[in-house]
C-alpha positions as CSV (number, residue, x, y, z in Angstrom):
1,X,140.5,97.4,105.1
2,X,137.8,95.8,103.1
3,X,137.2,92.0,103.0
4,X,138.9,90.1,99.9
5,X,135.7,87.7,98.7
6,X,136.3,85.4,95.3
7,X,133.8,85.0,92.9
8,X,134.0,82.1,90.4
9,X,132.8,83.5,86.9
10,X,132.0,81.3,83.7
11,X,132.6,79.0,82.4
12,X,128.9,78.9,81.9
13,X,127.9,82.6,82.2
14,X,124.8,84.4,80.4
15,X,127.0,86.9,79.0
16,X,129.4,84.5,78.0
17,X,129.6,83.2,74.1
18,X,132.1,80.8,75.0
19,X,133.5,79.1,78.8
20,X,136.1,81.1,79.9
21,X,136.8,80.8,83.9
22,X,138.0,83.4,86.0
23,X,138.3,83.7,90.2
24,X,137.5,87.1,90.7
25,X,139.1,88.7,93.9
26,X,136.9,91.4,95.3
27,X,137.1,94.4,97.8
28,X,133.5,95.3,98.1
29,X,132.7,95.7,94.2
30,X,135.8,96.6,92.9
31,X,137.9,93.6,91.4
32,X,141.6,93.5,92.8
33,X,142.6,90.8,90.8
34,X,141.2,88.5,87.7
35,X,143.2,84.5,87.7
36,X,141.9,82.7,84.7
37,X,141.5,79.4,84.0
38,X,141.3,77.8,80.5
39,X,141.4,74.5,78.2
40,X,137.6,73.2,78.8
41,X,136.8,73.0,75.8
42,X,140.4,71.9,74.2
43,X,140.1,69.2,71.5
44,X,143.6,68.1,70.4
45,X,143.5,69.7,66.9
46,X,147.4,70.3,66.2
47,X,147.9,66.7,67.5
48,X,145.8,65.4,64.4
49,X,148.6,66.5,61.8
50,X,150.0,63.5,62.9
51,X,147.0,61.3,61.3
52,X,145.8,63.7,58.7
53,X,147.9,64.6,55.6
54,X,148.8,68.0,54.9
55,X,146.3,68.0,51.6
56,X,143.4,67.0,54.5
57,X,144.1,69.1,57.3
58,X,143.2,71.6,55.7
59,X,139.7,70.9,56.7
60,X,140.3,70.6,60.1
61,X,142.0,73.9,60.3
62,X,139.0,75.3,59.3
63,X,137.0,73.8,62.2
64,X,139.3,75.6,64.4
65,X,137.1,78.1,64.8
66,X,132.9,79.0,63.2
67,X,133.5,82.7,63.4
68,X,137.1,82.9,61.2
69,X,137.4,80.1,59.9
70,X,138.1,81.1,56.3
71,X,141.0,82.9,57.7
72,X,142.5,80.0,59.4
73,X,142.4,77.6,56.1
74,X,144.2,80.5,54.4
75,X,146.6,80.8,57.3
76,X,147.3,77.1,56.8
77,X,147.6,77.1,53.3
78,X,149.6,79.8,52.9
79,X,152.3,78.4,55.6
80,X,152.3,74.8,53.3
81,X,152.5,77.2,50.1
82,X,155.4,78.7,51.3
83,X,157.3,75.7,52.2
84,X,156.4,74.2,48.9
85,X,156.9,77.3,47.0
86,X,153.8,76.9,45.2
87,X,152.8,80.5,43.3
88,X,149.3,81.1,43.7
89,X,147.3,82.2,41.1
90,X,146.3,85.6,41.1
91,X,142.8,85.6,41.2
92,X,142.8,83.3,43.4
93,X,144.4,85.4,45.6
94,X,141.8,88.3,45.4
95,X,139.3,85.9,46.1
96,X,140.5,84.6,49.4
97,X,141.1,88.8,50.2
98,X,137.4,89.2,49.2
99,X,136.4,86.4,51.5
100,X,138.8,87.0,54.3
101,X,137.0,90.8,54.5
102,X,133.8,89.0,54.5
103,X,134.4,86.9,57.3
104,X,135.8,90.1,59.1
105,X,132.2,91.6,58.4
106,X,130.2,89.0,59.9
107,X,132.5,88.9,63.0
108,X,132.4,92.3,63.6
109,X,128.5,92.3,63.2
110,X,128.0,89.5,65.5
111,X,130.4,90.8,68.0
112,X,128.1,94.2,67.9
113,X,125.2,91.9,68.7
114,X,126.8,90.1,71.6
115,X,127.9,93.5,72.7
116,X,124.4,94.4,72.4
117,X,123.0,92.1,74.2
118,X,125.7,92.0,77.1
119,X,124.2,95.4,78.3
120,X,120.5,94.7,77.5
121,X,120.0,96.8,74.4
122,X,117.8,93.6,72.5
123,X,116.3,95.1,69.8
124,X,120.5,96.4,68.7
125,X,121.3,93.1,69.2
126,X,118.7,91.8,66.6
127,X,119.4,94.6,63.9
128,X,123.8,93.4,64.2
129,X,122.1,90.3,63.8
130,X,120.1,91.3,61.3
131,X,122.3,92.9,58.9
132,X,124.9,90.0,59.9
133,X,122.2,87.7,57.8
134,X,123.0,89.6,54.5
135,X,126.3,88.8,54.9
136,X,126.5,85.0,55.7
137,X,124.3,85.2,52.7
138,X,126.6,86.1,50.1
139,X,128.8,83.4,51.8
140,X,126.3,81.0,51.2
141,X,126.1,82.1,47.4
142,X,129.4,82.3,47.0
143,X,131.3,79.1,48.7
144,X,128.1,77.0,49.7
145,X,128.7,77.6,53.3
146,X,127.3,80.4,55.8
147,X,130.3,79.4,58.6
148,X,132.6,76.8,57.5
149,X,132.9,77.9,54.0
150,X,135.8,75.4,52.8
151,X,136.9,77.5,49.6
152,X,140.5,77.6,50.5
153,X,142.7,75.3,49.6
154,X,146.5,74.5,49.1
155,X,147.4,76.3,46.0
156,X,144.6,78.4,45.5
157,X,140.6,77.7,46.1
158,X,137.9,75.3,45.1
159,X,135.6,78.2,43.8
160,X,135.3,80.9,41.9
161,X,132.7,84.1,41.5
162,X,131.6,85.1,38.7
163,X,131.4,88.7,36.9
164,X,127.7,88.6,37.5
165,X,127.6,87.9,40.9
166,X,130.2,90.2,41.5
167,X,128.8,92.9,40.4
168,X,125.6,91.8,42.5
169,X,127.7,91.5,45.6
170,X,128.5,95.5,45.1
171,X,124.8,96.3,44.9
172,X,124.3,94.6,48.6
173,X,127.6,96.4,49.8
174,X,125.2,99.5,49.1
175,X,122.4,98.4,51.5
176,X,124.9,96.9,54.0
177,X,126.9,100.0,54.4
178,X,123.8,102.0,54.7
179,X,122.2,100.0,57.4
180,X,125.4,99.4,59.5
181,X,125.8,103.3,59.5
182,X,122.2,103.1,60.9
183,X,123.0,101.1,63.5
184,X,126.4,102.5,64.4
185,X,125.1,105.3,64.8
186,X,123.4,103.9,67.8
187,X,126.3,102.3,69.3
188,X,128.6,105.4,68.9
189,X,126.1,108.0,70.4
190,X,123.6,106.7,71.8
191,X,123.5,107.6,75.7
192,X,122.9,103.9,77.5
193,X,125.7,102.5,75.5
194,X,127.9,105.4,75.9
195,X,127.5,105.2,79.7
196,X,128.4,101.8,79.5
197,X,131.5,102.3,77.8
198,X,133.0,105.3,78.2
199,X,136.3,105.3,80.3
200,X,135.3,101.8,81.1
201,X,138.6,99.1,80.8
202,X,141.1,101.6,79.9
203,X,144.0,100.1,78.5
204,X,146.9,102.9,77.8
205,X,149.2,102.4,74.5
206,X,152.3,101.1,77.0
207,X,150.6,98.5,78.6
208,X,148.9,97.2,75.5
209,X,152.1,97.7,73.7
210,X,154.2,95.6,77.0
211,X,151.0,93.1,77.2
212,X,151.2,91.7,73.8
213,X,147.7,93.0,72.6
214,X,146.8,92.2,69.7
215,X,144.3,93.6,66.9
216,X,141.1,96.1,67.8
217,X,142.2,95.9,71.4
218,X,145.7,97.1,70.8
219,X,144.6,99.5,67.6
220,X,142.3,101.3,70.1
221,X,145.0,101.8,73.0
222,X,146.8,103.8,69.7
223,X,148.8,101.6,68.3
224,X,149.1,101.4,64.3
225,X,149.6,97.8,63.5
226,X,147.8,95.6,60.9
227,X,148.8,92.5,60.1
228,X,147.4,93.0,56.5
229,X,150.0,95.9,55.6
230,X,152.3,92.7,55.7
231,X,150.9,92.6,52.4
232,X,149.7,88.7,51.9
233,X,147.1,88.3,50.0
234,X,145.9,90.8,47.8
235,X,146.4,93.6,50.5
236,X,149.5,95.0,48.9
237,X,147.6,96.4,46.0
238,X,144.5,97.7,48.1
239,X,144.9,101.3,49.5
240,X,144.0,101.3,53.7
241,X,145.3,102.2,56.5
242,X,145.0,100.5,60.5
243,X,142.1,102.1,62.3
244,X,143.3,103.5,65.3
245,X,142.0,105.0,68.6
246,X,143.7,106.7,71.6
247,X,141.7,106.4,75.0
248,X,142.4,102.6,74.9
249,X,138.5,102.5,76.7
250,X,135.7,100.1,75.8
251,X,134.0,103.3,73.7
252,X,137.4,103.0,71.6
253,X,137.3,99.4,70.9
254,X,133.8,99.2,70.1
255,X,134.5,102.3,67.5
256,X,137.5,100.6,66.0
257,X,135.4,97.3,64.7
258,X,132.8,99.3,63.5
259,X,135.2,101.6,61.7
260,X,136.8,98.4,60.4
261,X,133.4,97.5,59.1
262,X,133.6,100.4,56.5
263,X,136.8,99.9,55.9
264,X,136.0,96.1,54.6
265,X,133.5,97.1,52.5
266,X,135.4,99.3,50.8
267,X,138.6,96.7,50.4
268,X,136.2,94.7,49.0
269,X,135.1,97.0,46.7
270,X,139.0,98.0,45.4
271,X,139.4,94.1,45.1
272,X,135.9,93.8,42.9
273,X,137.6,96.0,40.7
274,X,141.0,94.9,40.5
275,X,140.2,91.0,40.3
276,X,142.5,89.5,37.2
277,X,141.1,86.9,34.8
278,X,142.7,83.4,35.1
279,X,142.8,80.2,36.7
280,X,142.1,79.7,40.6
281,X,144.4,76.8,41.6
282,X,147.6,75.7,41.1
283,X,148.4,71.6,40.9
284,X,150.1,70.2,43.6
285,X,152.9,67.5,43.8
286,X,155.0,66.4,46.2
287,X,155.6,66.7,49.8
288,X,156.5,69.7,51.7
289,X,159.8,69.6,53.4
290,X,160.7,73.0,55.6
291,X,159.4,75.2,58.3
292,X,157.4,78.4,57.3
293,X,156.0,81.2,59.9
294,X,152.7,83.3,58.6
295,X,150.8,86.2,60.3
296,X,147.4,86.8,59.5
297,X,145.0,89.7,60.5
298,X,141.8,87.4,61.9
299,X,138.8,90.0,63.2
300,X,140.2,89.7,66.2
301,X,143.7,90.0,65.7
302,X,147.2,88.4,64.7
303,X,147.2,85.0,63.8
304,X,150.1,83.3,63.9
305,X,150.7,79.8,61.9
306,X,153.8,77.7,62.6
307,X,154.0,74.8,60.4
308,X,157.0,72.0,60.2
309,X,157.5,69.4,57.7
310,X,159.1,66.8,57.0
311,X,158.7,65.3,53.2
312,X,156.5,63.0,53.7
313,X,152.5,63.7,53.7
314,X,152.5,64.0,57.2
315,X,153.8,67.7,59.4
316,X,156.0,67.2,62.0
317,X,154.2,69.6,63.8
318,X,151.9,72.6,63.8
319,X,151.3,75.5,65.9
320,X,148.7,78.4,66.0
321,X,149.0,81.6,68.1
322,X,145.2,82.9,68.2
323,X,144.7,86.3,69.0
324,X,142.5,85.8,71.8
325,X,145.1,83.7,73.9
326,X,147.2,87.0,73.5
327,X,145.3,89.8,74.5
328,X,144.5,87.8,77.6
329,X,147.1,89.2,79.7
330,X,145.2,92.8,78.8
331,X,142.1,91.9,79.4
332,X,143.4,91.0,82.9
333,X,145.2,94.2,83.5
334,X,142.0,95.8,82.8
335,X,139.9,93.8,84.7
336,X,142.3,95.3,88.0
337,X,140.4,98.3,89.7
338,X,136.7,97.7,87.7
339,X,133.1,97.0,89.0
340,X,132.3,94.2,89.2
341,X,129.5,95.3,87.4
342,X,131.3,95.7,84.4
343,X,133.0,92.5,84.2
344,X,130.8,91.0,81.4
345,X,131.5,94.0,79.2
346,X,134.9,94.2,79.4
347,X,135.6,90.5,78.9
348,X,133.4,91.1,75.8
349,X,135.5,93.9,74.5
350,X,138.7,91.5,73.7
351,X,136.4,89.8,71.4
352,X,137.2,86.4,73.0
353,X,137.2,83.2,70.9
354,X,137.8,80.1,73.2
355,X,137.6,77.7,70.5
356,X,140.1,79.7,69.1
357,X,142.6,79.4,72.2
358,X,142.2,76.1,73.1
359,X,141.6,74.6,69.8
């Protein structure tokens, strides 16, 4: 019988975007077993409803995370909307859709790039980057900010677009489709990559299914579930469909986020042309007094946003479910009979966003 060694890896880690720690049981290379520890970087955020009114917090639900942190201010506001019943306006709603897909774009591209990078393919990292850059561009033009935009807010948004630069932004969905193509193209057939991820971190449709995964990790085990056929937002008047895979392998999640690319630019597109005239915010008054539950479809996954109030201007409490603290117990099924080689990829894969988890 081999020898059982454990190997600390992260939280600091070359690979790693973010400290995540895991002992790593070994028998020769192969890893036996994955424990993980988390919380270094946990700041308290929930705890601050308690000191920040509900109209506020808003902005610290969008420091939750850099990478989707549109999508958490909407997850917020839409939890305090329902408990208020405040109807938002439509365009308003189209807006946040347009720049929920947006923020899916630039996560997608910058996962590519870490991705990239993971496995030493530089100059594929610096084109994800590259055409990554177009996109936090039009964020920039459109809300003022190229991470922390701070456009959403209870009742509808701060900011509106324009026809004109509406119309602009489908002219640069041209060249971005275009050049992500390009570089897919690279990812999906290219022979390195494909011997990096082929059959590697298999996860089949009953475990991800019984593990609670969540988003491109579960879509690629085969598994046709998408938060946004919930139909918040404008989603219930845009024609899609979840992007799905079946070998559950690192090849199949990697292909699923890229597919997902296309597929935002062309929701964006149906919501270009299906944006209504009108106002962008509602007026708020009052306090909100209930409990609402809302799931959101974040790049990497469901979102979940518990929210409790209590009539005054200050929640009871507040709860997020982030996608990467669910398809942990995945990752760590798939991390069971791997090289140890390929520990840095398949931790990649799950897309994880510690920030996110430990918030």
């Amino acid at each position: 019988m081999s020898k059982r060694t454990i190997i600390p890896f992260g939280p600091q880690h070359p690979v790693l975007p973010e400290p995540i720690h895991l002992d790593l049981v070994l028998e020769d290379e192969k890893v036996v077993e994955a424990i993980p520890s988390i919380g270094f970087v946990h700041r308290g955020l929930e705890k601050l409803v308690e000191k920040k009114d509900f109209i506020e917090f808003i902005y610290v639900a969008e420091r939750i995370c850099g990478i989707c942190s549109f999508m958490h201010g909407m997850g917020y506001s839409e939890a305090i909307e329902q408990i208020m019943n405040i109807e938002v306006p439509e365009r308003a709603v189209f807006l946040r859709t347009i720049w929920a897909e947006f923020s899916r774009l630039h996560s997608h591209l910058l996962w590519l790039g870490l991705l990239a990078d993971a496995f030493g393919f530089e100059s594929l990292f610096m084109q994800s980057w590259r055409v990554r850059e177009k996109v936090l561009d039009i964020m920039e033009e459109t809300t003022g900010g190229r991470v922390i935009f701070g456009s959403c807010k209870v009742g509808g948004v701060r900011k509106d677009i324009d026809t004109v630069t509406l119309k602009r932004m489908e002219k640069v969905l041209v060249d971005l489709e275009k050049e992500i193509r390009e570089i897919s193209n690279v990812f999906l057939n290219e022979y390195t990559v494909k011997r990096r991820l082929v059959g590697v971190g298999v996860l089949s449709k009953e475990d991800a299914h019984n593990l609670g995964a969540v988003g491109p990790m579960m879509r690629a085990s085969g598994i046709a579930q998408d938060m946004r056929k919930l139909g918040y937002g404008a989603y219930s008047q845009l024609d899609f469909e979840p992007i799905t895979r079946t070998n559950g392998d690192s090849y199949d999640r990697c292909a699923v986020r890229i597919e997902e690319l296309f597929q935002s630019i062309d929701l964006i597109r149906q919501a270009i042309a299906k944006i209504p005239e009108g106002p962008i915010d509602t007026k708020i008054t009052g306090n909100p007094d209930g409990e609402a539950f809302v799931r959101l479809e974040q790049p990497r996954g469901e979102v979940v946003y518990y929210v409790k109030a209590n009539g005054t201007k200050f929640l009871d409490r507040l709860r997020v479910r982030t996608p990467t603290f669910a398809n942990i117990p995945a990752l760590l099924k798939m991390l069971k009979g791997c090289d140890y080689a390929d520990v840095p990829i398949l931790i990649l894969t799950i897309d994880p966003c510690i920030s996110c988890t430990e918030r």
